[in-house]
C-alpha positions in Angstrom: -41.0 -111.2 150.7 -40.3 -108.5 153.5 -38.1 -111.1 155.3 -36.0 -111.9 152.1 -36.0 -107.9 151.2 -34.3 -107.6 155.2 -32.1 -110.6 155.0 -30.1 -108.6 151.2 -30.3 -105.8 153.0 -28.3 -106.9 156.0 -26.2 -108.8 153.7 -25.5 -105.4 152.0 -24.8 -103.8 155.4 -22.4 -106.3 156.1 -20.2 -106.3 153.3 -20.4 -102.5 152.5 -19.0 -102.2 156.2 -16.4 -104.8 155.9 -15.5 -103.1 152.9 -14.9 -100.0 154.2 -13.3 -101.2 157.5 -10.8 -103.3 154.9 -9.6 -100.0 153.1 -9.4 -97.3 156.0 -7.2 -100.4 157.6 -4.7 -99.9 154.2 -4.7 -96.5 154.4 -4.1 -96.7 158.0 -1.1 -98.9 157.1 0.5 -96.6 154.9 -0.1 -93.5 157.7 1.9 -96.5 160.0 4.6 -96.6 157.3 5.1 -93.3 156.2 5.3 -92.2 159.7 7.9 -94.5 160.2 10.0 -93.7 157.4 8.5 -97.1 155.5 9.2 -99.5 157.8 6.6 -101.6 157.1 7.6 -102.6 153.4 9.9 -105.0 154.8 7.0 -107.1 155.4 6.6 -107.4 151.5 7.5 -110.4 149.8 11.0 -111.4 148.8 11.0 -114.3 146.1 12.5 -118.1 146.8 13.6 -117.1 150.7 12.0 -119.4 153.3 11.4 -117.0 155.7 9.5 -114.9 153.6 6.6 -117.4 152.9 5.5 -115.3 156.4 4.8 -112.4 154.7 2.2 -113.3 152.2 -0.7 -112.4 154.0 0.5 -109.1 155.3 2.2 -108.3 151.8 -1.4 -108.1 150.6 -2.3 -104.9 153.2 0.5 -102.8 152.9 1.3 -100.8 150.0 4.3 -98.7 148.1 3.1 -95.5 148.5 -0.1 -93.4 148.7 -0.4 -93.8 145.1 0.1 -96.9 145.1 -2.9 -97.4 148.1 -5.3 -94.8 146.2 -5.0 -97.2 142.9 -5.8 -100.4 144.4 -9.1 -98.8 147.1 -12.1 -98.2 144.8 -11.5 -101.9 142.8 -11.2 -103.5 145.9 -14.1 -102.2 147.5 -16.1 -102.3 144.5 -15.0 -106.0 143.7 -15.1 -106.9 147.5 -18.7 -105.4 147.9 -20.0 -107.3 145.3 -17.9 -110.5 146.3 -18.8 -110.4 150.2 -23.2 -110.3 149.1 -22.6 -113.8 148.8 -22.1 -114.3 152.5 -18.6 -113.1 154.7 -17.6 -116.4 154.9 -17.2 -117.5 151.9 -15.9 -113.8 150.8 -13.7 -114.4 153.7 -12.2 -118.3 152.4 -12.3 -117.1 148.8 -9.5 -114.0 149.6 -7.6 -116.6 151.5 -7.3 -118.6 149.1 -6.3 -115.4 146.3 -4.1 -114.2 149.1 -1.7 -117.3 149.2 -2.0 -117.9 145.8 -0.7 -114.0 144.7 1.9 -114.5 147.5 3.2 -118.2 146.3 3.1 -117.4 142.8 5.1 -114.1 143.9 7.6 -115.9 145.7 8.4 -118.9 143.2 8.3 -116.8 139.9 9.5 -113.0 141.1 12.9 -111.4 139.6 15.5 -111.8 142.4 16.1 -109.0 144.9 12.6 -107.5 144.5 9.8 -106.6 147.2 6.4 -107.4 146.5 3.5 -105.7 148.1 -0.4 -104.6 147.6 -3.9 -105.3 147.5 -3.6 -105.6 143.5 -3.3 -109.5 144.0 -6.2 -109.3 145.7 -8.3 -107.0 143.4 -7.4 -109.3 140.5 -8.6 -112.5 142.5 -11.8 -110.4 143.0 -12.3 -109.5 139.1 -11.4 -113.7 138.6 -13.8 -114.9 141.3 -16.8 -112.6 140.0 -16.0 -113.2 136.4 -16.4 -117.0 136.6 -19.1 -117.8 139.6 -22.1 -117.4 138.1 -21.0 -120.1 135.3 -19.6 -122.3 138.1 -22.6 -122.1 139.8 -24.8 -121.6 137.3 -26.9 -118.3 138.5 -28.2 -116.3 136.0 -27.6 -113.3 137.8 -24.3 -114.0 139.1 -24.0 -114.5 135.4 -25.2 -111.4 134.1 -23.0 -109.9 137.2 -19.8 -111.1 135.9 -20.4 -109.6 132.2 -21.2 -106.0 133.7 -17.7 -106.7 135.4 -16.0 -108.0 132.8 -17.2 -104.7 130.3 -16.3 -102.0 133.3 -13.0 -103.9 134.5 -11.8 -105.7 131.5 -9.0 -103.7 131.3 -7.4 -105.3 134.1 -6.1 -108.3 132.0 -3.4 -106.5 130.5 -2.4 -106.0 134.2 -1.4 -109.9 134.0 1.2 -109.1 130.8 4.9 -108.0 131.9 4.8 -105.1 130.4 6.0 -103.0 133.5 9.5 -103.9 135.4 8.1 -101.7 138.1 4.5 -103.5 138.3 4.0 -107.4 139.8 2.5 -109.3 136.5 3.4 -112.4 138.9 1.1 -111.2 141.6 -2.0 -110.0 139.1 -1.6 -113.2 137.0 -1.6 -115.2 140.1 -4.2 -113.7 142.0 -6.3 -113.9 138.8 -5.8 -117.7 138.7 -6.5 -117.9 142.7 -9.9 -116.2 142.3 -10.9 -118.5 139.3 -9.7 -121.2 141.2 -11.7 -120.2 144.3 -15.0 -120.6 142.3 -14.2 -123.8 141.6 -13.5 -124.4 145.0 -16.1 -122.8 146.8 -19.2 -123.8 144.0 -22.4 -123.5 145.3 -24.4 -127.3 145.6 -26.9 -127.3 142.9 -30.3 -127.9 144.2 -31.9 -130.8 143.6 -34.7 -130.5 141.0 -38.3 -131.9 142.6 -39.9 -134.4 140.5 -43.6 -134.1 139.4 -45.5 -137.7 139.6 -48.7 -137.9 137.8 
């Protein structure tokens, strides 16, 4: 019992400090950009030109403005806390997967001349991921996780709808269909049940 108790709460050391270190890094990046009269939104992702496929994964880190940054920080570390218990590794492939997903689906589907960038992607492969693991893997509490998620962060799903010419419905749809995707990908193996012989 004592050696289960330690090994959650390492694992909750772990991801509460990757966490963290993730979001001071995207409000270290808009400091970085600000400072340098924005600069760093040319890394953002322009749609159906080849050499932008290379900014996917840092179009995911950089943001807009500080409002911008401030809107997509307590999801994400909420989200990535709860995401990253399950082990940094798997956290680690599952945003990977969300990452190139939001970006792809960004850069085949985007209006033309636009610039994509933000952790929003992200935040919605997070609410995705959660939503659907515990029925991939079939955990009750993973389960029971993804409903409390699903009642606080619901709201999100309009965030898929274009609603808002100033607001990436590619990127939140798409990162909402990487994360879902990423359960699937990344299941858990079901143990196999012991037989009882009489």
């Amino acid at each position: 019992m004592t050696g289960t108790r330690t090994s959650a709460t390492a694992r909750a050391v772990t991801a509460g400090a990757v966490m963290l270190a993730w979001v001071a890094l995207l409000w270290l990046l808009e400091v970085v950009d600000t400072a340098t009269g924005h600069t760093l939104d040319s890394y953002g992702v322009s749609p159906r030109e080849p050499a932008e496929l290379a900014d996917i994964v840092p179009s995911a880190f950089l943001h807009s403005g500080w409002e911008h940054v401030a809107s997509n920080s307590v999801p994400l570390l909420v989200l990535g806390f709860i995401a990253a218990l399950g082990g940094i590794r798997r956290f680690a492939a599952v945003v990977l997967v969300v990452i190139v997903t939001a970006g792809l689906g960004v850069w085949l589907t985007a209006p033309a001349h636009t610039v994509t960038l933000g952790a929003s992607g992200v935040v919605f492969g997070l609410f995705g991921y959660l939503l659907v693991r515990g029925f991939v893997d079939r955990r009750p509490l993973d389960i029971v996780i993804g409903v409390i998620i699903a009642a606080v962060y619901g709201s999100l799903l309009w965030g898929v709808l274009p609603t808002d010419s100033g607001i990436s419905w590619q990127g939140h749809l798409f990162g909402l269909t990487g994360g879902v995707a990423a359960a699937f990908f990344f299941r858990r193996p079901r143990r196999p049940r012991s037989h009882v012989t009489v």
